[in-house]
C-alpha positions, 0 to 999 in steps of 0.5 A: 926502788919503785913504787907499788902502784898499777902501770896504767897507759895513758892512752887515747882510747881510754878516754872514749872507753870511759864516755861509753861505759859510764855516760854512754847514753849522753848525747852527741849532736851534729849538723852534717854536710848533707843538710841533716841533724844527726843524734847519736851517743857516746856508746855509739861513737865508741862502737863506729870508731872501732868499726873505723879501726877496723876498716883502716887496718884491713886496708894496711894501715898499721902502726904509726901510719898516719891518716888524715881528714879534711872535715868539719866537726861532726859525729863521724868525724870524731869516730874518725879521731878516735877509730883512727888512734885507737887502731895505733895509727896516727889522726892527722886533721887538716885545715881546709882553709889554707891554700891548695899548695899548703894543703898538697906539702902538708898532707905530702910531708906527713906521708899520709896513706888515708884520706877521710873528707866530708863532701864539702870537700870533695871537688878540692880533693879531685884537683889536689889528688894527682898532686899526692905522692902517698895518699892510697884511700880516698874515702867520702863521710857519707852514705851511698845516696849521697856519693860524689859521682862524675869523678876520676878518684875511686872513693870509697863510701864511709857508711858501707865501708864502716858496716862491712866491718865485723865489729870485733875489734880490740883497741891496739896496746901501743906505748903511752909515747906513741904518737896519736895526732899530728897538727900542723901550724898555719905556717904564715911563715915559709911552710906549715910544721907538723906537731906530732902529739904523743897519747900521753900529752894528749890524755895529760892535756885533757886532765889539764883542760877539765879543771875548774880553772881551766874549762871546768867541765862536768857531765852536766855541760853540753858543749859546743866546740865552734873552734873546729877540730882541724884548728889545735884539736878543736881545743881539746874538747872533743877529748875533754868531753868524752873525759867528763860524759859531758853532751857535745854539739857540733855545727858541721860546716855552719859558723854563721850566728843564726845557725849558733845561736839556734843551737846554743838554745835548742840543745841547752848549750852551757860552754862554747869556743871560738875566735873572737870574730865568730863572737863578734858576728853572733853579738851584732846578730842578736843585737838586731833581732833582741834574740837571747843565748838560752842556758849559756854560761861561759864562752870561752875565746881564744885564738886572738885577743877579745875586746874588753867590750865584748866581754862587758857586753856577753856578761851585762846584756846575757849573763855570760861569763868570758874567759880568754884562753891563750895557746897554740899548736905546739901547745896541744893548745892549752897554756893558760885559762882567764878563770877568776882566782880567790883574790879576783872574786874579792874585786869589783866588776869593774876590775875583773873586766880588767883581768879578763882581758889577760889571757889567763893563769897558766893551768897545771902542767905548763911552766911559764915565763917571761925573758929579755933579748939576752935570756935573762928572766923578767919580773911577775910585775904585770910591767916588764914584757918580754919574749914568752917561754912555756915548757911541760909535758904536752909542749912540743920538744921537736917539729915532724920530721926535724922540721926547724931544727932545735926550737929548745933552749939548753933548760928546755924552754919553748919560746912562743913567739909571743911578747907579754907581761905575767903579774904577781897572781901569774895572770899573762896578758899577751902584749904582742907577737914579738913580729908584730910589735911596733918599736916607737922611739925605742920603746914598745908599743902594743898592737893588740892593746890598741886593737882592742881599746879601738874596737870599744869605739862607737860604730867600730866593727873590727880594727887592726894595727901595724907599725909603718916606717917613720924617719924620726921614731923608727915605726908608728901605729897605723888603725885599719877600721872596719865600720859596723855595718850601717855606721860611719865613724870618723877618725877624730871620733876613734882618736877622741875615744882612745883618749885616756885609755892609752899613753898618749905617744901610743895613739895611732898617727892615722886611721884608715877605714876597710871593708874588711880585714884579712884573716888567716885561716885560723881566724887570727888578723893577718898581719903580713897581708896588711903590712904589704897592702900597706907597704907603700903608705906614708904616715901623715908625719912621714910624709912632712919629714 
């Protein structure tokens, strides 16, 4: 028997549809390429994004062709985002930040028939072209005043190419599993894979993501995604935004605190999101120049771990509320949120800095859970640790185009790759990548942890930690420490300071200082780079076996 209620696809456009009729005035800010601030609303991002539909099926672009962007986040960017599935074609946003090479397979192995690109990009894209075997289009997010000139690609200018469209346009009635974005991982590991997400994951991973536990938005909010949308969909929140009415700022290719906290203030931001080191510069920024962040109510930070001292320091020097939230690509990204449950309200503050350093509670939609190396399910203690297992409707079944093979177990379970704990209120603290957690005397030892605790250490910047080999114990922990910028902290001090804030067999052998640490191109600690700048270090103890 079925039941009587109306068949209503869950389908992307719907959600920009809904931002226009009901919160079409509410605003949408973006800083752009050319230098300028652009002003726009929803109801008129809806109206170019059909424009864009439009413009992309009368160059053939059809149903499931995919099409790809190389921009920051602006306005036109997501008039791209929607324009682009809204026409039934797929969006495929692309990190600029990886190398050439990955860049060239990525945007080969998707297929992709269209190319947007913001200008910042325009001289990678004339040397990576004759590299692409299907792109056709090559088009500029600009205005005729602003085109590149002097090149060999034909481009074609956004602006014209958007008002030469008649404006009558109706959005394509695909099947609610069609495939609507395409992301693919970093790929720090042999080549990047692609995640093809369905416009029913994507509408479920919003109505997941707007929850009070998860990013609690309302119309109300004005939200600043710092993350950028080529990064896991910039989180999910130009889509959550448009679901909600809520203001959306952008800073275009800016990432530098200044131009942040600028805008955080100007625009009366009251959500934002990134990585911690985009955090970690903003707070030494105003921390130098006694600036404030305005209307700011939560950050929300993810990516990586956030130290517990930045979290101490956003809540008792500004008043802002920190939550880590934990994912990843083949996540859409969204698995957990750090929002405070009933019983954590009742603790002290003390305590709930603790459980915000735990990257959160899973939010509906995602099961979870914990195993050994033999598959067999772990305790919710908070103590046992092992390899982490997330299923649901907006997790990856398969990689684009086959790509790893089967990555399901026989119950449906993804393993993430990540090591950690999950406690009796189900809050999941990440302990490691199960690559990078160091074994010590057969026993596991937490890289994130000790990041973490070190970065509270006087005069730390940024720190990262890799085990090294070690005749006796298999690994030990190496600190690599980046000083903040006019401090000189020594090894005895940042050992003297992890005392009795971790285990004793856990404290580093050494600690090295860096001008700086290697990042991917999402922001995360590089880890197999440190390993091979450190490959030929010996531990003290190392070298006395």
């Amino acid at each position: 028997m079925l039941g009587g209620m109306q068949d209503w696809p869950l389908l992307v456009w719907k959600l920009i549809d809904h931002a226009s009729a009901n919160h079409g005035s509410r605003e949408i800010v973006s800083l752009t390429c050319e230098g300028t601030e652009h002003r726009t609303n929803w109801r008129e991002v809806r109206s170019r994004a059909m424009n864009v539909a439009e413009a992309l099926t009368g160059l053939g672009v059809g149903t499931g062709d995919r099409v790809a962007t190389l921009a920051w986040n602006t306005h036109r960017h997501v008039e791209c985002w929607y324009g682009i599935s809204g026409m039934g074609a797929v969006a495929h946003t692309v990190n600029p930040r990886l190398f050439e090479d990955q860049i060239v397979y990525i945007l080969n192995h998707a297929g992709d028939r269209v190319l947007f690109f913001d200008l910042t990009f325009a001289s990678l894209v004339e040397a990576i072209a004759p590299r692409l075997e299907t792109v056709e289009h090559f088009i500029a997010m600009t205005g005729e005043a602003h085109m590149p000139t002097g090149g060999r690609l034909s481009l074609i200018c956004y602006e014209t190419l958007i008002a030469e469209t008649s404006g009558d346009f109706s959005w394509v009635q695909v099947e609610e599993t069609a495939p609507a974005g395409l992301c693919y991982t970093s790929g720090t590991t042999g080549n990047p894979k692609g995640v093809l997400y369905t416009h029913r994951s994507n509408v479920l991973h919003t109505l997941g993501g707007i929850s009070k536990d998860a990013l609690g938005l309302g119309s109300a909010d004005t939200v600043l995604p710092v993350v950028p949308m080529y990064h896991a969909n910039a989180w999910g929140v130009p889509y959550a935004t448009a679901a909600v009415g809520a203001k959306l700022v952008m800073a275009g290719p800016h990432f530098d605190p200044e131009t942040l906290q600028r805008m955080i203030l100007k625009e009366g931001v009251t959500m934002t999101a990134a990585v911690p080191t985009v955090w970690l510069a903003l707070l030494q920024y105003l921390e130098r120049t006694g600036k404030d962040l305005g209307e700011l109510e939560r950050v929300v930070i993810g990516g990586s771990a956030c130290p517990r001292s930045m979290i101490v320091d956003f809540k008792k020097k500004y008043d802002v509320e920190v939550f880590h939230a934990w994912g990843m690509t083949e996540m859409s990204p969204l698995g957990t949120v750090g929002t405070l449950s009933a019983s954590a309200l009742g603790m002290d503050e003390d305590a709930q800095f603790d459980l915000k350093t735990k990257q959160g509670r899973a939010i509906f939609g995602v099961d979870m859970k914990i195993a050994d190396d033999d598959g067999r399910d772990l305790p919710r203690d908070g103590k046992a640790f092992g390899h982490l297992l997330v299923r649901g409707p907006w997790i990856a079944g398969q990689y684009f185009g086959g790509d790893g093979g089967v990555i399901l177990d026989e119950e449906g379970w993804f393993d993430t790759g990540d090591v950690a704990t999950i406690d009796s209120e189900g809050y999941m603290q990440i302990t490691d990548r199960s690559k990078d957690v160091i074994k010590s005397g057969g026993e596991w030892i937490s890289s994130i942890e000790l990041e973490n605790e070190a970065v509270g250490a006087p005069g730390v910047a940024e720190a990262a930690v890799i085990g090294l080999p070690h005749p006796k114990w298999d690994e030990r922990p190496l600190l690599i420490v980046v000083p903040r910028e006019g401090a000189h902290p020594t090894k005895e001090e940042i050992l003297h300071h992890l005392e009795g804030r971790i285990a004793k067999w856990w404290m580093p052998d050494d600690v090295v200082f860096v001008d700086e640490i290697p990042h991917t191109a999402t922001g995360k600690i590089q880890k197999t780079a440190l390993r091979e700048a450190f490959a030929d270090y010996r531990l003290p103890g190392a070298r006395a076996a």
